[in-house]
TORFI-386062 format. One record per residue: x, y, z of N, C-alpha, C, O in turn. Coordinates in steps of 0.001 Angstrom, whole numbers, padded with zeros to 6 digits, always signed. Atoms other than C-alpha are relative to their C-alpha. Example, Ala and Ser with C-alpha at 12.3 -4.5 7.8 and 13.67 -1.06 7.14 Angstrom:
2
+000890-001190+000000+012300-004500+007800+000900+001200+000000+001936+001181+000665 -000820-001190-000060+013670-001060+007140-000770+001090+000730-000261+002198+000899 
This chain:
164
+000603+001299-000239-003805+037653+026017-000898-000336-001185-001572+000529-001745 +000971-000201+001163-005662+036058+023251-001327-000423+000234-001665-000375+001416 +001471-000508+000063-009181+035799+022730-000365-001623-000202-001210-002143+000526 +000519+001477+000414-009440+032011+021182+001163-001336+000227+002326-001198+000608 -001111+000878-000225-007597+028984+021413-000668-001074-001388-001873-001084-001638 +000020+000987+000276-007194+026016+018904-000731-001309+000283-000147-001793+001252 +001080+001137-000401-009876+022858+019261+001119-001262+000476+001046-001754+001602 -000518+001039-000335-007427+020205+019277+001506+000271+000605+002038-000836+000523 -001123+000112-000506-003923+021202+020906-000292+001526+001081+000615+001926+001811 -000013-001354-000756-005428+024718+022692+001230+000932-000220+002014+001313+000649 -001310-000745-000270-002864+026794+020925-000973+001642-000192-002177+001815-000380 +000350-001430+000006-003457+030506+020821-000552+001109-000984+000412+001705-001464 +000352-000367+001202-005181+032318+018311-000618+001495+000568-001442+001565+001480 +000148-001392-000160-005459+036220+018412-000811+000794-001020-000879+000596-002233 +000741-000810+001054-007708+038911+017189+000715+001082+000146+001678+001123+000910 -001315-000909+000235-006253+042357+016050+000036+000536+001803+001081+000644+002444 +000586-001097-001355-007802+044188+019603+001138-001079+001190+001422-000392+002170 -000416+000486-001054-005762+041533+021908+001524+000163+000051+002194+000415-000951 -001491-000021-000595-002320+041582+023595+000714-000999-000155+000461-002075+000386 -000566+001434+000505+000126+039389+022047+001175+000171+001476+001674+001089+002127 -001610-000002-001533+002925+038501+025044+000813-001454-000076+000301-002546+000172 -001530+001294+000394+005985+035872+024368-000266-000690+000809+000359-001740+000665 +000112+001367-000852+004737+033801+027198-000974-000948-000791-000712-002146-000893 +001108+000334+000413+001520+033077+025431+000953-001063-001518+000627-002244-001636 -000512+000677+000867+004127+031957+022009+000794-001446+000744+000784-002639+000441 -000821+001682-000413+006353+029553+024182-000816-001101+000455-000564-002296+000301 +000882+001578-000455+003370+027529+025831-000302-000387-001299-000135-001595-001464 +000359+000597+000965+002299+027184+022528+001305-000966-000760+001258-002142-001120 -001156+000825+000539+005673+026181+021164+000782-001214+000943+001382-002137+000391 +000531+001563-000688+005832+023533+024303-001040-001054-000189-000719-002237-000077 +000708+000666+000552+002686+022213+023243-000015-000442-001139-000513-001558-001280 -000457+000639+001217+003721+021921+019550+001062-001243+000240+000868-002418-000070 -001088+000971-000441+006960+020227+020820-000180-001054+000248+000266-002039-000341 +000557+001417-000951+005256+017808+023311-000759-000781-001117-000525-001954-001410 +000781+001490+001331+002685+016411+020217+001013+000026-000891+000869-001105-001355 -000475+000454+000415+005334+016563+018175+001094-000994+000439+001856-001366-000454 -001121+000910-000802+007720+014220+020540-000880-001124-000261-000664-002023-001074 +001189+001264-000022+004516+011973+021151-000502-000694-001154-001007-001816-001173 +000303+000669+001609+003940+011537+017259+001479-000887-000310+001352-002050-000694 -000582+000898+000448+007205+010250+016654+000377-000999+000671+000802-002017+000124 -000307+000934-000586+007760+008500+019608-000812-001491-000220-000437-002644-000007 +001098+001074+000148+004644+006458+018746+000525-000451-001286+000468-001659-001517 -000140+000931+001371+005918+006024+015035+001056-000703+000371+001240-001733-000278 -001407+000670+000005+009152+004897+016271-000654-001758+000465-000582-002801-000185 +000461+001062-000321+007494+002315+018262-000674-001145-000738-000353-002332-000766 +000376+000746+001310+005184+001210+015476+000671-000877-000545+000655-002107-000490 -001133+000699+000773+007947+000812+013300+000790-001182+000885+001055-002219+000277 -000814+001118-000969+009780-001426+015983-000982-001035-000137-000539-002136-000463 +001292+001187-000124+006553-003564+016107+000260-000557-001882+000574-001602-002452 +000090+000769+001448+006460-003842+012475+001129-000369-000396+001050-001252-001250 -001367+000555+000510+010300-004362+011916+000051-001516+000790+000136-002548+000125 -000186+001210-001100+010482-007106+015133-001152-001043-000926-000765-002150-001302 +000628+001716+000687+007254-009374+013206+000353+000133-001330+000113-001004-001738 -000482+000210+001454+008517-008798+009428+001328-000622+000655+001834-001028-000391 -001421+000360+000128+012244-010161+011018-000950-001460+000425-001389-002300-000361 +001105+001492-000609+010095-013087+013091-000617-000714-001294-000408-001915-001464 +000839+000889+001327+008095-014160+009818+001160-000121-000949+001435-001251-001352 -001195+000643+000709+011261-013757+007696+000974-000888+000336+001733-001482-000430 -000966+001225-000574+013126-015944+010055-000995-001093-000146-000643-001997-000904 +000615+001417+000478+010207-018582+010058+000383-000706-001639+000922-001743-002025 +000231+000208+001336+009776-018349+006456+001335-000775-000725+001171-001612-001612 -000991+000183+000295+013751-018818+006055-000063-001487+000376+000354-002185-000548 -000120+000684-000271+013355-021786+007937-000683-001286-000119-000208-002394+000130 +001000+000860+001205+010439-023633+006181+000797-000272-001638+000883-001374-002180 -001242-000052+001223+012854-022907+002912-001007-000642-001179-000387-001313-002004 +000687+000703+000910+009538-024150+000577-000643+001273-000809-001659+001199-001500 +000550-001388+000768+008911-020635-000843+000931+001219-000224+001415+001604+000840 -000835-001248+000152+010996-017580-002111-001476+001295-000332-002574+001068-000840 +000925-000891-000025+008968-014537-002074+000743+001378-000943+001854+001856-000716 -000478-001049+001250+009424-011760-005125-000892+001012+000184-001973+000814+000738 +000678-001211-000232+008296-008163-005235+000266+000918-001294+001350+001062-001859 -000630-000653+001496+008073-006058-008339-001228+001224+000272-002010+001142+001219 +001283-000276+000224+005545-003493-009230+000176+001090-001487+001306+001238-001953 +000105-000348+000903+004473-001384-012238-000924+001087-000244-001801+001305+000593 +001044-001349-000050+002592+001752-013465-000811-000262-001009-000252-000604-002051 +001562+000251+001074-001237+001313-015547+000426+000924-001264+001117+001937-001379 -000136-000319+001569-001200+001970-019022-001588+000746-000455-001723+001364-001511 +001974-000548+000495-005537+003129-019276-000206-000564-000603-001149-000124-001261 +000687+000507+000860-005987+000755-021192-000765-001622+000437-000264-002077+001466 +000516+001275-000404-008317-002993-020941+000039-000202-000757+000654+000276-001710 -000027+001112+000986-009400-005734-022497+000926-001000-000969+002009-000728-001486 -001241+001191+000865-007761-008781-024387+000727+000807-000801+001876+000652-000386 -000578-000590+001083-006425-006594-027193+001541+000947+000948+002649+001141+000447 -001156-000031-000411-004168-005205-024448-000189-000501+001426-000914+000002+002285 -000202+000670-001536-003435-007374-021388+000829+000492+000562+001848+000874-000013 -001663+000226-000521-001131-006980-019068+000711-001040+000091+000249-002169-000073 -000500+001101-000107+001603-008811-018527+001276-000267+001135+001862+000782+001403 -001211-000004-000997+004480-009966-015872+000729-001378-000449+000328-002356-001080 -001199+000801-000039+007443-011860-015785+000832-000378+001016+001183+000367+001931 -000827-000077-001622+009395-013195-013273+000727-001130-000495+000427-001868-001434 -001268+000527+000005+012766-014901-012726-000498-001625+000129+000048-002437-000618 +000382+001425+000272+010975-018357-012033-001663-000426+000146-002061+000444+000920 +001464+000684+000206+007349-019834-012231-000985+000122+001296-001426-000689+002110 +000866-000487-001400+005387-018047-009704-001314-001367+000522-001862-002160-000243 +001175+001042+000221+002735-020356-008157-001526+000979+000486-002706+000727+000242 +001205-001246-000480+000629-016954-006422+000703+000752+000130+001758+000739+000765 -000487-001508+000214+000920-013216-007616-001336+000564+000535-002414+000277+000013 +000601-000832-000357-000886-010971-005613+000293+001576-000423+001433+002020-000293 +000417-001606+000704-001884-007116-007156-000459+000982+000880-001681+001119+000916 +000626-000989-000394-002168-004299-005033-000131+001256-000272+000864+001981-000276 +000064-001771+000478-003383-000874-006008-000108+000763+001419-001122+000656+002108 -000271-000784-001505-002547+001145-002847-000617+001305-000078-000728+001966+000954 +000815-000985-000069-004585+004087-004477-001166+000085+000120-001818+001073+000456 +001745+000073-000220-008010+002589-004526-000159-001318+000873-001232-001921+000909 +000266+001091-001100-007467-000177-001948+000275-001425-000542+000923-002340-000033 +000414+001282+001546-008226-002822-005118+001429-001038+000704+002596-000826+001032 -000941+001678-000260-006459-006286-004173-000311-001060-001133-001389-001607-000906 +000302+001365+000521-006456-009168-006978+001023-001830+000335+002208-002160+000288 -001250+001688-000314-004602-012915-006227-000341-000662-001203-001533-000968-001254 -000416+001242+000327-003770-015170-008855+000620-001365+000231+001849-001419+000277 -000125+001424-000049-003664-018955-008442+000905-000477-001394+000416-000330-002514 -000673+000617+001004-000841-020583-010658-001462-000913-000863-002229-001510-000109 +000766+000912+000361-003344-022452-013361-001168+000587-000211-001618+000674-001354 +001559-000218+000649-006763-021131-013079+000194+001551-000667+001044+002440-000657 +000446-000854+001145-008344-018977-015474-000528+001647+000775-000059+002763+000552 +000606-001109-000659-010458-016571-013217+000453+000731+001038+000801+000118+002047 -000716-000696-001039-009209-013869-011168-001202+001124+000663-001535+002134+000043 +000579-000972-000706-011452-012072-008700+000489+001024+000564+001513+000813+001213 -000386-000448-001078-011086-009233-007097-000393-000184+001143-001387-000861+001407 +000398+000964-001520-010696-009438-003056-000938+001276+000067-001559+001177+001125 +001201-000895-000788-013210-006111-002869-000945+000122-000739-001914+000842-000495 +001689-000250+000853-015659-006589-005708+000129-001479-000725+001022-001712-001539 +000559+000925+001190-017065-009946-007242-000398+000634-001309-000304-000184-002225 +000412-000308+001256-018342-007664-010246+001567+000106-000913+001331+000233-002115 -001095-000380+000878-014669-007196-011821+000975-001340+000097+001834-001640+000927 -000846+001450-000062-013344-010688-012879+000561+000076-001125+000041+000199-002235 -001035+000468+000916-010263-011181-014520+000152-001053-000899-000074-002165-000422 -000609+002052+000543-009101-014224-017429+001246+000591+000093+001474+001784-000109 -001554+000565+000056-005442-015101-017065+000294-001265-000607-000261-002362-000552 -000966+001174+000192-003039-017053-018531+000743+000137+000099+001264+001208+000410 -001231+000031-001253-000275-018546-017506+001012-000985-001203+000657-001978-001839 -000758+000622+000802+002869-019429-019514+001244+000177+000656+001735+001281+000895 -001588-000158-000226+006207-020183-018342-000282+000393+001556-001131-000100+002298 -000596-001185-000425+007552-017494-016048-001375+001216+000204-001735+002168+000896 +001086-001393+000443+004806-015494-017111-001398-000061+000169-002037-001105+000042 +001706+000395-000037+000978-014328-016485-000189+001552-000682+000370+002645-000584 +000489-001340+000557-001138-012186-018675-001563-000038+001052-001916-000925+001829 +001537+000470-000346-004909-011434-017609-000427+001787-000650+000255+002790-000858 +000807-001096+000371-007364-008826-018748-001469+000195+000595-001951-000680+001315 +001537-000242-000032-010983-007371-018395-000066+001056-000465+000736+001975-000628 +000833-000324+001656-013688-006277-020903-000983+001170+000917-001997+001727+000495 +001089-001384-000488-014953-003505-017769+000167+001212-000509-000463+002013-001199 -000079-001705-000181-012727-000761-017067+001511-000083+000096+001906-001238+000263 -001532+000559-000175-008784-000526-016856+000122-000144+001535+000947-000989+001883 -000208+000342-000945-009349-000117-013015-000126-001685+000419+000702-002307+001084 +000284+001484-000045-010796-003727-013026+000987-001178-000345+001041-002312+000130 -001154+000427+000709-007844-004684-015109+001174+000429+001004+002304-000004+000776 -001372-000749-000650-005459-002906-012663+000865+000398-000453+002046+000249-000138 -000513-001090+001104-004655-000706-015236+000043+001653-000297+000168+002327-001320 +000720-001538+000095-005468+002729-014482+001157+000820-000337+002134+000730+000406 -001313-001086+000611-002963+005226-016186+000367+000435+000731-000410+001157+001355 -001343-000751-000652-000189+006341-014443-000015-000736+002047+000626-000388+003039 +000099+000218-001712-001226+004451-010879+001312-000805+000041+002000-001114-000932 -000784+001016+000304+001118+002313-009705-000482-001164+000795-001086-000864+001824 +000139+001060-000696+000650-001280-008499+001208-000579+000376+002269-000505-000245 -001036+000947-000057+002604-003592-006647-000381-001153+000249-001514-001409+000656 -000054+001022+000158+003353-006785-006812+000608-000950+000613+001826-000776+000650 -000287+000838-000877+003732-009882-004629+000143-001704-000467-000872-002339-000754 +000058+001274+000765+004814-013320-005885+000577-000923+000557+001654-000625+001072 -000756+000747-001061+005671-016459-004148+000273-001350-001103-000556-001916-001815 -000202+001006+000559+007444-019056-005675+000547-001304+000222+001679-001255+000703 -000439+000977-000847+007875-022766-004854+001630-000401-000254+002276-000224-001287 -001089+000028+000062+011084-023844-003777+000365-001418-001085-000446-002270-001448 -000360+001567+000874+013271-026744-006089+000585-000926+001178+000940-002080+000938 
């Protein structure tokens, strides 16, 4: 019989002096089983939730027909400032590119046109952009994170473009 049990699932934990006995391994390997059934049953569900409103908003969205929506993303270079911007491209004249860094949370949105780009979790790290074509550069004179540039991260990228 063992001596301790586990805090969060009560599985069995033995010191050398105690009596190990195969009943004591299978409750435990029912109790592994059971949270592991209950973990995926819950992701499955999740996922159903999140597949059922991404099909719902892509059917609205299809049916408004005043926006195509583009997805790209890219890995930081360490470097800032004007001398090296970044830059993107896209198949037609984005009117809003949203930036997410999924490693430090960091969100930026660009507005087709204006100059200044905030980030959505810090007013201290403001972007300039410009905007040509197809295309947007922008930089900052902080840090390359500020820039959403951090070597080797990757960002992605969200771009909506109006329909003709």
């Amino acid at each position: 019989m063992p001596s301790n049990q586990t805090p969060n699932y009560a599985l069995n934990q033995w010191e050398r002096d105690d009596r190990i006995l195969m009943e004591d391994f299978n409750a435990d390997n029912v109790k592994i089983d059971t949270a592991l059934a209950a973990e995926a049953k819950a992701r499955a569900a999740a996922d159903s939730t999140i597949n059922t409103t991404l099909s719902a908003h892509s059917a609205a969205l299809s049916r408004l027909g005043n926006c195509q929506i583009y997805t790209t993303s890219y890995v930081g270079k360490g470097k800032y400032g004007q001398e090296h911007s970044n830059t993107l491209s896209f198949p037609r004249k984005p009117l809003l590119v949203i930036i997410g860094g999924v490693e430090y949370g960091v969100l930026i949105a660009m507005i087709q046109g204006c100059q200044s780009i905030f980030h959505l979790d810090s007013n201290d790290y403001v972007c300039i952009a410009t905007w040509q074509g197809n295309s947007v550069s922008w930089y900052n004179t902080r840090n390359p994170l500020a820039q959403m540039n951090d070597e080797g991260k990757t960002y992605n990228v969200v771009a909506f473009f109006a329909m003709d």
